[in-house]
C-alpha positions as a Markdown table, in Angstrom:
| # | Residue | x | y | z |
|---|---|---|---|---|
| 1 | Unk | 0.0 | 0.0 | 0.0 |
| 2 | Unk | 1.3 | 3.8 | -0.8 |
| 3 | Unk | 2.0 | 6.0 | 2.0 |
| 4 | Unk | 1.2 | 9.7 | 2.2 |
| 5 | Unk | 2.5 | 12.4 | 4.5 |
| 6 | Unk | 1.6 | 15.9 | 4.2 |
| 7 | Unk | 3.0 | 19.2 | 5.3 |
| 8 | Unk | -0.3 | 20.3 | 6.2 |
| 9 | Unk | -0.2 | 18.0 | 9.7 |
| 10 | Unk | 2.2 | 19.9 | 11.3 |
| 11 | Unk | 3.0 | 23.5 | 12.3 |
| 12 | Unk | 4.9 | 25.3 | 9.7 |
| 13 | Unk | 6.2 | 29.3 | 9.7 |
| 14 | Unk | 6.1 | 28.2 | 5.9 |
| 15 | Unk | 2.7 | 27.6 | 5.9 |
| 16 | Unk | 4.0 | 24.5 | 3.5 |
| 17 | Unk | 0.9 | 22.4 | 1.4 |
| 18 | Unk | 3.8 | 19.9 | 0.1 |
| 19 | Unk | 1.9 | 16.0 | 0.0 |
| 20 | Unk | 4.3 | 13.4 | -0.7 |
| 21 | Unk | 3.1 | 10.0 | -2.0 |
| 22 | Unk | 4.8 | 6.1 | -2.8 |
| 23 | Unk | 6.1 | 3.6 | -1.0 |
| 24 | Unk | 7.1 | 3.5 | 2.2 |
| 25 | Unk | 10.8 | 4.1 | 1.7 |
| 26 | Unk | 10.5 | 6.4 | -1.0 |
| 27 | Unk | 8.5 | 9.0 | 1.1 |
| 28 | Unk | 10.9 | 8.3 | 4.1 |
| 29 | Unk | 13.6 | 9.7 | 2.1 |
| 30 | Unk | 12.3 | 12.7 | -0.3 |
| 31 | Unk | 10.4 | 13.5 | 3.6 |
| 32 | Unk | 13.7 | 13.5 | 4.9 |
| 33 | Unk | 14.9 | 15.6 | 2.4 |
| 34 | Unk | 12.1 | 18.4 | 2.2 |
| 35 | Unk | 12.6 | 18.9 | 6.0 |
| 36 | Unk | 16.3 | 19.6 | 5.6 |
| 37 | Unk | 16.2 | 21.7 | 2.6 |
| 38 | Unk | 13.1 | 23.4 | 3.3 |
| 39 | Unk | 12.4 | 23.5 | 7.0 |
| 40 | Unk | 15.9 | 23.5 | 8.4 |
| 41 | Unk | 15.7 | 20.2 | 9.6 |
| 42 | Unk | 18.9 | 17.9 | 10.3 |
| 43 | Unk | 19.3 | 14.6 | 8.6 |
| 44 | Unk | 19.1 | 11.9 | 11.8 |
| 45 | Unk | 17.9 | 8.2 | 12.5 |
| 46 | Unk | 14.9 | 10.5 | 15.0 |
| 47 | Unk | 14.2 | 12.4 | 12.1 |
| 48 | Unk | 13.4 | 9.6 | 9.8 |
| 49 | Unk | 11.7 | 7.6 | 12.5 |
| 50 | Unk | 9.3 | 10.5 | 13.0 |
| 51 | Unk | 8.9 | 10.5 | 9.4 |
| 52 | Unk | 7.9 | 7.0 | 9.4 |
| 53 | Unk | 5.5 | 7.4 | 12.4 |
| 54 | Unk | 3.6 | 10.0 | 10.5 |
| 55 | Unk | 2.7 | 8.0 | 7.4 |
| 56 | Unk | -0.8 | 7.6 | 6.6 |
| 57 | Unk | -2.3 | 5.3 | 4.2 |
| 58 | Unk | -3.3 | 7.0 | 1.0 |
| 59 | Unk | -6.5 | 6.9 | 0.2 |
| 60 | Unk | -7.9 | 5.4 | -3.0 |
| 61 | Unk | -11.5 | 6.7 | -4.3 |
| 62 | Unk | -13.0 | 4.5 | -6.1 |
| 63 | Unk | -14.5 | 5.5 | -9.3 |
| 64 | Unk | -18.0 | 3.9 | -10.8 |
């Protein structure tokens, strides 16, 4: 199943609307990287694990 996360969820002075979408692993790392380069975030395991903790499952609409 494809994971989500989106800027939206947390507190931003950005006020970012980023929504990152794939698997697992793939939205661990571009996460990882939009919080460094955008938010000023640093790189760590804790950083990554947060990441991972805040995955949702995307949701699929079904068309008819």
């Amino acid at each position: 199943m494809r994971k989500v996360i989106d800027c939206r969820d947390f507190p931003s002075e950005t006020d970012c609307t980023l929504a990152i979408t794939g698997q697992e692993d793939e939205v661990v790392k571009a996460a990882a990287e939009h919080a460094v380069s955008v938010h000023g975030h640093t790189d760590s395991k804790e950083l990554r694990d947060q990441i991972r903790a805040s995955l949702k499952d995307e949701l699929v609409l079904q068309h008819t």
